[in-house]
N, C-alpha and C positions, 0 to 999 in steps of 0.2 A: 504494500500500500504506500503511496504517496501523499505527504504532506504537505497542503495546501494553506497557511497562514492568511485573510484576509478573503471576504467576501465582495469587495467593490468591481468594479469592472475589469478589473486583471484576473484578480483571482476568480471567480467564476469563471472567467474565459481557459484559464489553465483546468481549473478541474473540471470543464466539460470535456476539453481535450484528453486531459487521462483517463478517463472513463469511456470516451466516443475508441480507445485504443484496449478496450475490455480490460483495462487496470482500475482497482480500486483505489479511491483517493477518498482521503477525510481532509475533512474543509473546515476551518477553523473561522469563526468571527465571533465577537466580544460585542458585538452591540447584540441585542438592549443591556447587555447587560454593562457595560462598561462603554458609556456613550463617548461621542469628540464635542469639539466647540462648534461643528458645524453639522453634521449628522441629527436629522427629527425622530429619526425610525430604524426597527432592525433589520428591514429588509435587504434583500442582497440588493447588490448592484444602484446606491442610492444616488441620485444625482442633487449635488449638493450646488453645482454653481447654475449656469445658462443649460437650459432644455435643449440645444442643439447640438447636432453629432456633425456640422459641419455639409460642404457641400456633396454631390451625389453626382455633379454632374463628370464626362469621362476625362478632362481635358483639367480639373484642379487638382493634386496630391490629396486632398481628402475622398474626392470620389477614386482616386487609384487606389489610396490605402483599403478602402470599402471592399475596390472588389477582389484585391489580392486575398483580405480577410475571409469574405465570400467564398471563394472559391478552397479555403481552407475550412468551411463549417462554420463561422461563427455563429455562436449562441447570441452573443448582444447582438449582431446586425441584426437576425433571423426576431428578437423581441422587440428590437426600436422601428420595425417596418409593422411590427402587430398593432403596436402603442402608437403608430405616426401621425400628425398633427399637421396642417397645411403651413408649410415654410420657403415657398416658391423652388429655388434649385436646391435645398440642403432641407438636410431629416432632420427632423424634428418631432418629437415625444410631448405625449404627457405622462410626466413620469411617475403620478403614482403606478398608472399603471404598468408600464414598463418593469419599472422594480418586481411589482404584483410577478408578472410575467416570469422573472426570468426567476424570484425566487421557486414559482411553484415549477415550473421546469428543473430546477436544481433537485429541489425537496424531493421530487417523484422518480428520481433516476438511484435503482440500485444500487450502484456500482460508486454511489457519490456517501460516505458519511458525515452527514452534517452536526459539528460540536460547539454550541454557542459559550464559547469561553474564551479567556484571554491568552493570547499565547505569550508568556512573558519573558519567552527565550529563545533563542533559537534551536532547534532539533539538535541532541548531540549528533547522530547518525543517519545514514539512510538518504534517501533521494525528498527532498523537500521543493517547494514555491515560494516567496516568501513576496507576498501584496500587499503587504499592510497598507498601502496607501501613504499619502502626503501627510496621513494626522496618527501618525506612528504613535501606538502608545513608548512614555517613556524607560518602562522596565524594557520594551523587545527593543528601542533605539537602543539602549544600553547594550545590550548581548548584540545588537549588529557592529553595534561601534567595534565591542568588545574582538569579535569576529576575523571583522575586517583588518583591524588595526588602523582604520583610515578618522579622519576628522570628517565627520557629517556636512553637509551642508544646506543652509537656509534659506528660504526666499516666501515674501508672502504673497499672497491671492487674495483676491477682493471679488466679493458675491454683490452681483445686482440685486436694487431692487425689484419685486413684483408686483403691478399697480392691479385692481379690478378690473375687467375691461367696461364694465357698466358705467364706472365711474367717469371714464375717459369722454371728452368734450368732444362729439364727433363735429360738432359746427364749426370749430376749428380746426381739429385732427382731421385726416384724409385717410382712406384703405389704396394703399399702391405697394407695389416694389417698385427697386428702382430701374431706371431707360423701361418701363412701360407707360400705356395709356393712364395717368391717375384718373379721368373720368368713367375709365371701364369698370372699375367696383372689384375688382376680382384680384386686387393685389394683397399679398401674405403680409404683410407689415401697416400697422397704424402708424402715421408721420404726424407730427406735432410742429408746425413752423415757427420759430423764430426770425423776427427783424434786428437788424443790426445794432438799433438800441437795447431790446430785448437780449439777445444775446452778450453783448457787453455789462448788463447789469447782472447778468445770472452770475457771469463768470467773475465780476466782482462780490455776488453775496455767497460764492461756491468757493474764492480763497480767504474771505472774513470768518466763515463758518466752523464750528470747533470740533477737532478731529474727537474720533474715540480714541480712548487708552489702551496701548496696545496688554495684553495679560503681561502679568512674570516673568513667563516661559517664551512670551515673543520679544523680549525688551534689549536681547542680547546681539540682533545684531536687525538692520531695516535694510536692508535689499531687497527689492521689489525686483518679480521678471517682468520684463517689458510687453511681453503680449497681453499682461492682464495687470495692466496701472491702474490704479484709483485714479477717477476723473476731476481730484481737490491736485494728486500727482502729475497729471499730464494738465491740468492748465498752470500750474507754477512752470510750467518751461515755457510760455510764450502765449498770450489772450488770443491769439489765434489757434493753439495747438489743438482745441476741441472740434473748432469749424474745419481742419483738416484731418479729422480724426472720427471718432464716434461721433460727429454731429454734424459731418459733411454732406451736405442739402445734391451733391452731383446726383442726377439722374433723376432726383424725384418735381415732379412741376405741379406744380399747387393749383389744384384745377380753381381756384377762385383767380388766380393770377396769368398762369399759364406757365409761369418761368419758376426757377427755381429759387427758393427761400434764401435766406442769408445763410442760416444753419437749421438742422434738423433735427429732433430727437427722434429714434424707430422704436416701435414697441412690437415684440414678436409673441406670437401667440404660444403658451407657456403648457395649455392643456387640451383633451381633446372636446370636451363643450365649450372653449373658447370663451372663459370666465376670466381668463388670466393673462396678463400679457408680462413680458420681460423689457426693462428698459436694455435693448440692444448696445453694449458697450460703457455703460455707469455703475463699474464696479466701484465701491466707495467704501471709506470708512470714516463717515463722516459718523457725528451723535445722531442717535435716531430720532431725535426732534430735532436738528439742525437740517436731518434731510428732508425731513415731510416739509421744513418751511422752504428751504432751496427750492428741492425738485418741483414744488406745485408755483414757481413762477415761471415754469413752463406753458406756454400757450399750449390748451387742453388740457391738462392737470394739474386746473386750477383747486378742483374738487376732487382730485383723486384718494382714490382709498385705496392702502398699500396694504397687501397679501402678504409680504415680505419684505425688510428693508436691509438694507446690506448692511455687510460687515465682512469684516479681513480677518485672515487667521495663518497660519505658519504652514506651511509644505515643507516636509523633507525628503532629501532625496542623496542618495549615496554617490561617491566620485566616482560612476562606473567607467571614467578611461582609463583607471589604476586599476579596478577590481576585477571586473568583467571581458569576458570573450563576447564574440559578436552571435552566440549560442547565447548569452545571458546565462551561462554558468562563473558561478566564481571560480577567479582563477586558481583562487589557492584552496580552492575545496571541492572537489569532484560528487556532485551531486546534489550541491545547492544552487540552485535559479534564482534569479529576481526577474519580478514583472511590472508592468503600470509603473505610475508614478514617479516608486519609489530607485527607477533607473536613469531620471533625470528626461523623459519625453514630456510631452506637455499635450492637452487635448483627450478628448474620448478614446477617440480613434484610436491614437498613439498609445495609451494606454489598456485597453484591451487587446490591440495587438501586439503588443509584447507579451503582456499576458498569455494568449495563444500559442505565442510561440513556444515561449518559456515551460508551458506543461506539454508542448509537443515535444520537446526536449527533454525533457523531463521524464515523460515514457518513454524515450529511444533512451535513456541513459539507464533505467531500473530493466530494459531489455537486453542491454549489450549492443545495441548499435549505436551506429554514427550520427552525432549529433548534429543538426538540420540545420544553417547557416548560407540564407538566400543572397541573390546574388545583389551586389550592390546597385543595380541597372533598376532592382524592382524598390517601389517605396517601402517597404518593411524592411527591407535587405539593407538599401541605404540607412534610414533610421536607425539600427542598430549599428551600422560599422559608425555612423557619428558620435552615437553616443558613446561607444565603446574605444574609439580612436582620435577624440578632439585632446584640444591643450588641457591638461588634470588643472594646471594652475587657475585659468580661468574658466572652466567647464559652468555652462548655464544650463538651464530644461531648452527644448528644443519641440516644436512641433514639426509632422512631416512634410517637406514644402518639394517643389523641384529644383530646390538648388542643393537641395545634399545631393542629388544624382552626378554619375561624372557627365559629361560633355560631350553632347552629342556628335558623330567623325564631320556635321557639315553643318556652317554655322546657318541657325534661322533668327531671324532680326527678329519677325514677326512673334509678338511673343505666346497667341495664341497657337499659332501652328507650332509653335518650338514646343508648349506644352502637350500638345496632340500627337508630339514624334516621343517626345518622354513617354508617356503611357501606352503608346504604341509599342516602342522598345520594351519597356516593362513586363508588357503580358506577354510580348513573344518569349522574353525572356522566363519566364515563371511559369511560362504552358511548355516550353521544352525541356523543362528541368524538371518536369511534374509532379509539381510540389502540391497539386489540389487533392484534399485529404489523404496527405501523405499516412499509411503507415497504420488507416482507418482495419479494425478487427471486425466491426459490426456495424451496422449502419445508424443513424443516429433517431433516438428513440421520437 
């Protein structure tokens, strides 16, 4: 049997994999009974920041990484396509039920034992996973440190808030995505327009307004990853850095106007009766009454009622260019894996498929074969040889983009065709190395 540490979207994606390979695996998770600062429920697989898994379409890294996953089994794609939620070109969940989903798929497969307890150390022996996630309790950070021998490292995340969608001022707000018709009704995002006065004062009462305290245990060091800034963070670099960022008005045209707003806030729909919506890119950690006053001098949630308000909390994640092979086996220990998170990727995606990998590896390694290391052409392949082969000095999380890929033999300027030869490349490469459910004993329940 293999041990499977953590229930979030790595670890369920590694012990489906050991199990879809007729190996038993015990799956280990501590919520409910030992909660995080960010976690509501014990559900596996809980999604704690943005409802979105990212695009689908074939031509961006997150729909390659989809379908390289795909074509390997994935358990999350196969429940966030059950749970899906209308988000124009990217998936999108309501995640109760998703969670719903993927626990009771977990719960009902034999071959999986589920033990809701803490795991406060690492395995001494035997083939293990170890998922704990970005909100590592601190006894198992201990025993990994201990492990390892390496120095941990820190970075925080910041959770959007979730507004009502009832609440939300449709006489100002509009329904579009963006470069379509906003008079056709049929766009996956609510737009909230700002004028250039309007925007100038928000971002005056959004750097006057008083942060929250970071806890104890986050006060030791504040680096923040860049793909997911606090928006009090990214307007202290420049009063424009919002209007070019989360709150860039390109492509959407304000059917009262016709042309495009100054700046925009998106509100993306958060559940599947579309009660909820996520402010698209307003991760904060502002005080939760400093936000309700901020965020509602936004034109349309003037009167909004927030389902959720954000807050920030600590990720950690191990120096895997020291530790780790591009297997996500530790180097200095034959038959322990790391997955998600806690390997330094960033994103859903990135994190349950590592996960996958890692217990596909996991059962070639409790088998006596050769452990599975795709090639660097495909987006999973790359992902791991970067996280497994950047500078240790300066190592950050990484989501999967096509610029870890190598370089295509003929340059294309064009950059969506350059993207269309990347994934091109990709699958031929991954379909002749046939790696789709490598290694499968039975078919999956």
């Amino acid at each position: 049997m293999i041990t499977v540490i953590g229930a979030g979207l790595a670890g369920v994606e590694a012990a489906w994999q050991i199990a879809r390979r007729g190996i038993g695996a015990q799956l280990l998770e501590m919520r409910p009974l030992v909660m995080t600062p960010a976690h509501r429920t014990g559900d596996f697989a809980e999604l704690v920041c943005s409802n979105s898994f990212g695009s689908v379409l074939p031509d961006r890294a997150a729909g390659q990484l989809k379908w390289e996953m795909e074509q390997m089994g994935s358990l999350i794609l196969t429940a966030a396509r059950a749970a899906a939620v209308p988000a124009g070109g990217a998936l999108a969940v309501d995640r109760e039920k998703f969670s719903a989903t993927v626990t009771a798929r977990l719960s009902a497969e034999p071959l999986i034992e589920i033990a809701r307890e803490e795991a406060r150390e690492l395995p001494a022996d035997g083939v293990a996973v170890v998922a704990s996630g970005p909100l590592t309790s601190a006894s198992l950070s201990a025993s990994i440190a201990a492990v390892t021998g390496a120095r941990q490292l820190h970075f925080y995340d910041a959770l959007a808030p979730i507004v009502s969608g009832e609440s939300v001022d449709m006489g100002v707000a509009w329904r579009a995505s963006r470069y379509t018709d906003a008079a056709g009704g049929d766009g996956d995002y609510l737009n909230c327009p700002l004028t250039e006065a309007e925007y100038g004062a928000f971002v005056d009462a959004l750097l006057a307004a008083e942060r929250a305290e970071l806890r104890d245990f986050e006060k030791n060091d504040e680096r923040f990853f860049e793909g997911c800034l606090p928006i009090e963070v990214l307007a202290a670099r420049g009063r424009e850095a919002l209007a070019f960022g989360p709150m860039s008005p390109k492509g959407l045209d304000d059917p009262r106007t016709g042309r495009w707003p100054y700046a925009v806030v998106q509100l993306r729909q958060d559940n599947a009766a579309a009660t909820l919506y996520n402010m698209v890119g307003f991760q904060t950690n502002l005080k939760w009454g400093e936000q309700e006053r901020v965020l509602r001098m936004i034109p349309g949630l003037r009167a909004a009622e927030f389902a959720r308000l954000g807050q920030m909390h600590r990720n950690t994640f191990i120096n895997a260019p020291l530790l780790l092979t591009p297997a996500l086996e530790l180097k200095t220990r034959q038959g322990l894996f790391f997955g998600g998170q806690l390997t330094g990727v960033e994103g859903y995606m990135g994190n349950a498929a590592t996960g996958l990998l890692a217990g596909v590896n996991a059962a070639r390694r409790l088998a006596g074969e050769p452990l599975l290391t795709l090639p660097v052409t495909t987006m999973l392949g790359a992902l791991c040889h970067y996280i497994t082969h950047a500078d240790s000095e300066t190592f950050q999380p990484m989501k999967a983009n096509f610029g870890l890929l190598p370089p295509l033999p003929v340059t294309i300027r064009n950059k969506r065709a350059r993207y269309e030869a990347y994934a091109r490349r990709a699958r031929e490469d991954f379909l002749s190395a046939n790696y789709a459910n490598d290694g499968l004993k039975e078919v999956v329940r």
